[in-house]
KEKE-723356 format. One record per residue: residue in three letters; x, y, z of N, C-alpha, C in turn. Coordinates in Angstrom, 2 decimals, padded with zeros to 5 digits. Layout:
BEGIN
{fidren:Ala&n_xx:X&n_yy:Y&n_zz:Z&ca_xx:X&ca_yy:Y&ca_zz:Z&c_xx:X&c_yy:Y&c_zz:Z};
...
***
This chain:
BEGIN
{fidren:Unk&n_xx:-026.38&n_yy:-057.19&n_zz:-038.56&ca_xx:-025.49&ca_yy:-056.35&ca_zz:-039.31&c_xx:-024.99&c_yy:-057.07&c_zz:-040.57};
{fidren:Unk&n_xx:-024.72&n_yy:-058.51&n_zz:-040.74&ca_xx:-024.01&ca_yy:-059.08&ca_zz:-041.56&c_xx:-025.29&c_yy:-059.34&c_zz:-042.83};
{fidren:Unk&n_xx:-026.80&n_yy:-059.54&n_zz:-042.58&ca_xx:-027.23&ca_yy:-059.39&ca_zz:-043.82&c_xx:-027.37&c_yy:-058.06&c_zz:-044.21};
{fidren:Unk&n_xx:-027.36&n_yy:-056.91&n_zz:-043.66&ca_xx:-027.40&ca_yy:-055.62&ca_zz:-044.49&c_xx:-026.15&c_yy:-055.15&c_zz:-044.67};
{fidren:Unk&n_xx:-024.84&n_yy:-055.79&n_zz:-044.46&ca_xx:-023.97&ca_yy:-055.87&ca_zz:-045.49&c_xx:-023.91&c_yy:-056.77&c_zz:-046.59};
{fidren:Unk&n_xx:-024.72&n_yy:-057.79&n_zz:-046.54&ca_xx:-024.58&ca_yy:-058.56&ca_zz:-047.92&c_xx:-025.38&c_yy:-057.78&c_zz:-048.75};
{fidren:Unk&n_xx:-026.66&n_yy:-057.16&n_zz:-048.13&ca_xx:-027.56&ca_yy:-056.64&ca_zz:-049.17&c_xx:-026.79&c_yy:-055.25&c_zz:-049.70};
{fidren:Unk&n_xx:-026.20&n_yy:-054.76&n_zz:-048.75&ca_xx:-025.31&ca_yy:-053.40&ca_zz:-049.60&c_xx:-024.46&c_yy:-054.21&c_zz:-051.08};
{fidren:Unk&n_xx:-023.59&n_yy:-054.65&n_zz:-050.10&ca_xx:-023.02&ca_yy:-055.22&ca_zz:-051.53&c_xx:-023.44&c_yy:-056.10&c_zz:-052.90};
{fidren:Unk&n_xx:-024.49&n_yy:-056.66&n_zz:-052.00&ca_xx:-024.92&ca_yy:-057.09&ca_zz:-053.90&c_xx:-025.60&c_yy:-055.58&c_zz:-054.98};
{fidren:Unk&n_xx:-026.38&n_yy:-055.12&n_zz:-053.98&ca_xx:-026.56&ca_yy:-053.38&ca_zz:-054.43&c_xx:-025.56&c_yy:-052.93&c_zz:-055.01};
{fidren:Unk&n_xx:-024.01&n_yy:-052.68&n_zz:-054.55&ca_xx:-022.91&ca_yy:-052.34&ca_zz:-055.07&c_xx:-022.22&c_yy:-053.51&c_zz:-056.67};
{fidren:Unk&n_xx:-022.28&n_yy:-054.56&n_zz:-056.75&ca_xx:-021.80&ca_yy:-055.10&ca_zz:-057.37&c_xx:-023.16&c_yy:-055.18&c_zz:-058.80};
{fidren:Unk&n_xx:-024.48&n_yy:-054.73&n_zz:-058.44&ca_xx:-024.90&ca_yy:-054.91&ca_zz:-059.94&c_xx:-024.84&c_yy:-053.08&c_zz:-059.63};
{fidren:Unk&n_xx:-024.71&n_yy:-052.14&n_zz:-059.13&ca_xx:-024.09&ca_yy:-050.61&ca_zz:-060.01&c_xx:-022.73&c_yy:-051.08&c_zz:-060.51};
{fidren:Unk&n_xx:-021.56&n_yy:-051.52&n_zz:-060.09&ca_xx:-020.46&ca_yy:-052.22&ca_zz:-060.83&c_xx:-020.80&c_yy:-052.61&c_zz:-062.13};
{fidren:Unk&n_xx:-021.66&n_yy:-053.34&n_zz:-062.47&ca_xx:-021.85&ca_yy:-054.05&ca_zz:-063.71&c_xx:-022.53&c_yy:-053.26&c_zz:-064.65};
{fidren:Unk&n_xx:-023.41&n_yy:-052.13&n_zz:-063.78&ca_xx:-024.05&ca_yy:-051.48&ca_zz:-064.95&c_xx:-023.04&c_yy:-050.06&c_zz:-065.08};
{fidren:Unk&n_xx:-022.13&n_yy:-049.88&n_zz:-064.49&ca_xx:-020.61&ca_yy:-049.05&ca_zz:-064.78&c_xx:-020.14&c_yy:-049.45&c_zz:-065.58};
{fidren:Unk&n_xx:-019.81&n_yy:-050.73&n_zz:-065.31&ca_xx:-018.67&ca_yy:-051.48&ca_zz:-066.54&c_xx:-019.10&c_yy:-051.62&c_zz:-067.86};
{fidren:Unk&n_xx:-020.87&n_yy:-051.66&n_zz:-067.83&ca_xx:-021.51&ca_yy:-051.82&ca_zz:-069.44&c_xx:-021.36&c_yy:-050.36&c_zz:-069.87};
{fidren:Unk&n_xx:-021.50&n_yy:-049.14&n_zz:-068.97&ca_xx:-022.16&ca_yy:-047.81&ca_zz:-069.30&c_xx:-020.45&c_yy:-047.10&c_zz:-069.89};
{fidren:Unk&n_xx:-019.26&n_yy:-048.34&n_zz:-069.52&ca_xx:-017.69&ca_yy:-047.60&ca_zz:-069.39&c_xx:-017.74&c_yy:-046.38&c_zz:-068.88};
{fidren:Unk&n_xx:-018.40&n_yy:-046.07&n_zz:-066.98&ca_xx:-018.10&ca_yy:-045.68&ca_zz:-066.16&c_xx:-016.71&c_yy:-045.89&c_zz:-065.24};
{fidren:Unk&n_xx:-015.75&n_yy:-045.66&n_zz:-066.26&ca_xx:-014.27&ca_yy:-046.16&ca_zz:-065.82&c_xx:-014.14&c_yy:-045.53&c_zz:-063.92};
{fidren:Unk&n_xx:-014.28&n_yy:-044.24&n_zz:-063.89&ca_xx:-013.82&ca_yy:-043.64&ca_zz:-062.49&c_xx:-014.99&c_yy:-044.21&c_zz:-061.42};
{fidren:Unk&n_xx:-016.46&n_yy:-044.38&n_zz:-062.22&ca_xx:-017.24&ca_yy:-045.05&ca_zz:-061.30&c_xx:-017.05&c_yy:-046.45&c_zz:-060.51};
{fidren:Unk&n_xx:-016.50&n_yy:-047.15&n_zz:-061.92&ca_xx:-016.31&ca_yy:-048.95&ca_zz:-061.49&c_xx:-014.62&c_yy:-048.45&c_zz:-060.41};
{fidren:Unk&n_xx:-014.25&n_yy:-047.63&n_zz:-060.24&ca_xx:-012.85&ca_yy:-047.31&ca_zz:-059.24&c_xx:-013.35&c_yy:-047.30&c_zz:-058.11};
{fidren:Unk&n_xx:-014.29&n_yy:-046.45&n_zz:-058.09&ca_xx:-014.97&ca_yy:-045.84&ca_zz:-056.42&c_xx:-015.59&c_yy:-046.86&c_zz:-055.93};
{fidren:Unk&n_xx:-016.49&n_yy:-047.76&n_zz:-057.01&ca_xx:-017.07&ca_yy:-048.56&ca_zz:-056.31&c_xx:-016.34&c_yy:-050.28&c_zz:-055.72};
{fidren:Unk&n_xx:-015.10&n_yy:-050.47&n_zz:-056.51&ca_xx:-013.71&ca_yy:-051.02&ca_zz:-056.13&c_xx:-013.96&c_yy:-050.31&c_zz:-054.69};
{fidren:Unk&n_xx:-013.35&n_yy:-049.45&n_zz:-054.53&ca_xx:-013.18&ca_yy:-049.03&ca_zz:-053.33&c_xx:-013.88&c_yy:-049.56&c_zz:-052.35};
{fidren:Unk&n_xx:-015.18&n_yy:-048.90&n_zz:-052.17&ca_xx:-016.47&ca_yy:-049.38&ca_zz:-051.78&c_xx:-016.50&c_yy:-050.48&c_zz:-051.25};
{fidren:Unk&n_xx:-016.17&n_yy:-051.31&n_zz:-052.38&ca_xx:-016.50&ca_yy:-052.94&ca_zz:-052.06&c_xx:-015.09&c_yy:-053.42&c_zz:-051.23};
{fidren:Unk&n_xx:-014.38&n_yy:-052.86&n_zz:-051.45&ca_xx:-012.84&ca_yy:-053.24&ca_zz:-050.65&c_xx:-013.30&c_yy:-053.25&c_zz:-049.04};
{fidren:Unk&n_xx:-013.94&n_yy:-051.64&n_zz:-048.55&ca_xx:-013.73&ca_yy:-051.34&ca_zz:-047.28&c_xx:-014.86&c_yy:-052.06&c_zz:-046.82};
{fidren:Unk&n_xx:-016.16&n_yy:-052.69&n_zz:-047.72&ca_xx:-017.06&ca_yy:-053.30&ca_zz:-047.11&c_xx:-017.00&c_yy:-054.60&c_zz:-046.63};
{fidren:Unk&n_xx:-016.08&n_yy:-055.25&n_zz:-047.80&ca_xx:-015.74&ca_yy:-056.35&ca_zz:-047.46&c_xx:-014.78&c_yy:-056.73&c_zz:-046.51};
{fidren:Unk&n_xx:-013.96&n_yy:-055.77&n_zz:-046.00&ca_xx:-013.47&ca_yy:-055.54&ca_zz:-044.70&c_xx:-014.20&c_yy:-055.28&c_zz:-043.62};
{fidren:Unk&n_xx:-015.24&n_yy:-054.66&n_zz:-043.45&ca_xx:-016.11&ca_yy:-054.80&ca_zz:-042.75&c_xx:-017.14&c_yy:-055.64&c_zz:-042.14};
{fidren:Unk&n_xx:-017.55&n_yy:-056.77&n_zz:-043.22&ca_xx:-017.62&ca_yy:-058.17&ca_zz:-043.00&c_xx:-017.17&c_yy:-058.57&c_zz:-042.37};
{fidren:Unk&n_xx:-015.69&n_yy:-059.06&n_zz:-042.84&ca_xx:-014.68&ca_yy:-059.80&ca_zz:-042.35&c_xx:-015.03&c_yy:-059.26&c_zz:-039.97};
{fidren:Unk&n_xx:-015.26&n_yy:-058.15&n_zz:-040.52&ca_xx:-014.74&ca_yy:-057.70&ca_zz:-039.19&c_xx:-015.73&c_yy:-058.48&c_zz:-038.08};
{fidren:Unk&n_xx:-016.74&n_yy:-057.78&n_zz:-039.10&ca_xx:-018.43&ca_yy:-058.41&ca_zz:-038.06&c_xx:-018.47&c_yy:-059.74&c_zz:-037.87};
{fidren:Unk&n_xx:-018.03&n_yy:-060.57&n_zz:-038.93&ca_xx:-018.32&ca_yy:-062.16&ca_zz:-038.53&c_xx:-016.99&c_yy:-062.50&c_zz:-037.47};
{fidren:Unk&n_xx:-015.83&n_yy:-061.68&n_zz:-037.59&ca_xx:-015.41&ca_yy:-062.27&ca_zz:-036.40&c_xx:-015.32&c_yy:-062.01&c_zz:-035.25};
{fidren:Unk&n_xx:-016.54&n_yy:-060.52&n_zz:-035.05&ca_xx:-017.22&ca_yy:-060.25&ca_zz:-033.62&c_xx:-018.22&c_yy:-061.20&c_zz:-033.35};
{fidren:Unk&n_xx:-018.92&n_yy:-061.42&n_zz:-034.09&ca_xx:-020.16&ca_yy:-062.17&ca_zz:-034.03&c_xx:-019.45&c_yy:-063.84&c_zz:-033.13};
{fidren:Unk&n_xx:-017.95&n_yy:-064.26&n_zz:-033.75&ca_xx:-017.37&ca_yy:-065.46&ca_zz:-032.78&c_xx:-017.16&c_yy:-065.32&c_zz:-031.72};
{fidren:Unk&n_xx:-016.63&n_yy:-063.79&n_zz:-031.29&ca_xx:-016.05&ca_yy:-063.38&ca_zz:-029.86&c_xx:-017.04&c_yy:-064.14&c_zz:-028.72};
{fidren:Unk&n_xx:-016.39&n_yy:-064.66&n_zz:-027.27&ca_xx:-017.20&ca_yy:-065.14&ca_zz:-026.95&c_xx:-017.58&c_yy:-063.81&c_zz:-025.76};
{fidren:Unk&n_xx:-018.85&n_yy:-063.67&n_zz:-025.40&ca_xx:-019.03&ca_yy:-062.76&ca_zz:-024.30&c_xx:-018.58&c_yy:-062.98&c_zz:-022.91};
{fidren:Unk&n_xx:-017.88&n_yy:-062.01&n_zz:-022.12&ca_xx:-017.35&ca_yy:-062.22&ca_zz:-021.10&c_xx:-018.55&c_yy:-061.58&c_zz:-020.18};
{fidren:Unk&n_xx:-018.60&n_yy:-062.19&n_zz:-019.00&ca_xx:-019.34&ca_yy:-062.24&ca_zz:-017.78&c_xx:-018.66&c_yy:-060.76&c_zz:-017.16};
{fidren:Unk&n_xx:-018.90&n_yy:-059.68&n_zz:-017.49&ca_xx:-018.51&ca_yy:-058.91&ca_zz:-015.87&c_xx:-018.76&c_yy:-058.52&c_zz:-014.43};
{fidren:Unk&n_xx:-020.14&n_yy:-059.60&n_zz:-014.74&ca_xx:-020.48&ca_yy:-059.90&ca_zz:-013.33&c_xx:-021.25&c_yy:-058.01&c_zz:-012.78};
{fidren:Unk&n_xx:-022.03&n_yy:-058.39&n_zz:-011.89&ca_xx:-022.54&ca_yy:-056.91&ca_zz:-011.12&c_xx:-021.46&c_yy:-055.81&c_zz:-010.25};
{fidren:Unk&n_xx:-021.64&n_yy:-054.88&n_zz:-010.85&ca_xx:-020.52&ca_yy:-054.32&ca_zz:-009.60&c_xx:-020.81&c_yy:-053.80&c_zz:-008.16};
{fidren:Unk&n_xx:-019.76&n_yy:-053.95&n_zz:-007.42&ca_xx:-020.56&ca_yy:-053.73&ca_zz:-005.83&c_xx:-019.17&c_yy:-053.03&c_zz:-005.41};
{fidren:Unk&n_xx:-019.50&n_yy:-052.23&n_zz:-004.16&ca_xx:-018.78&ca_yy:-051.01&ca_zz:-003.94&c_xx:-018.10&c_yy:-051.55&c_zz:-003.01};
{fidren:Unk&n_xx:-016.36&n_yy:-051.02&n_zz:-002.97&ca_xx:-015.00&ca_yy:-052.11&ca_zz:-002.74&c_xx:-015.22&c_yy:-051.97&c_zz:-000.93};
{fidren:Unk&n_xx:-015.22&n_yy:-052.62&n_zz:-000.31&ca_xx:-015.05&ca_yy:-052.78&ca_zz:001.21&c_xx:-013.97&c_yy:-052.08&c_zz:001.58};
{fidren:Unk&n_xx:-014.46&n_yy:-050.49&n_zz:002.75&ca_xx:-012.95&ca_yy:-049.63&ca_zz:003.26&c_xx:-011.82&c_yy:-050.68&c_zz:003.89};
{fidren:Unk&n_xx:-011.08&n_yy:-049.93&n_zz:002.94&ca_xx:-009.65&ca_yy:-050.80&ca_zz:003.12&c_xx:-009.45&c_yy:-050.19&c_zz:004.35};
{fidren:Unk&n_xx:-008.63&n_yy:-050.69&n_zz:005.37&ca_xx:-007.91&ca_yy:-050.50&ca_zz:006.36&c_xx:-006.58&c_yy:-049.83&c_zz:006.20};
{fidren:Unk&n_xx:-006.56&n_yy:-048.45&n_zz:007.05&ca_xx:-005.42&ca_yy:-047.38&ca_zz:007.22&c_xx:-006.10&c_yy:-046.06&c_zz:006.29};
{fidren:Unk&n_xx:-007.68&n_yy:-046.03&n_zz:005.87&ca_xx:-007.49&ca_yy:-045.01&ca_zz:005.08&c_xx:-008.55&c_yy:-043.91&c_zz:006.22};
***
């Protein structure tokens, strides 16, 4: 997931540049945007990618309790 967010965003940052040459003022906004929530999205993935995985082990069916 984390290189096809880098590749989005470099995608996003040269339309940025060819906004900013073309003075696509409302375009270079949206794509601000864009790059805001992606780069939050990063952030997010690399620090799933640290999480460590927990074991939940196999499940097995609870032994009848006594009195039921």
């Amino acid at each position: 997931m984390l290189p096809r967010l880098a590749e989005i965003e470099k995608d996003l940052l040269l339309r940025r540049k060819r906004a900013q040459e073309e003075h696509w003022l409302g375009e270079v906004e949206g794509i601000d945007s864009t790059l805001t929530f992606l780069r939050a999205k990063q952030a997010e993935a690399a620090r799933l990618v640290k999480r460590p995985v927990a074991d939940l082990g196999i499940p097995r069916p609870r032994p009848d309790s006594p009195g039921t």
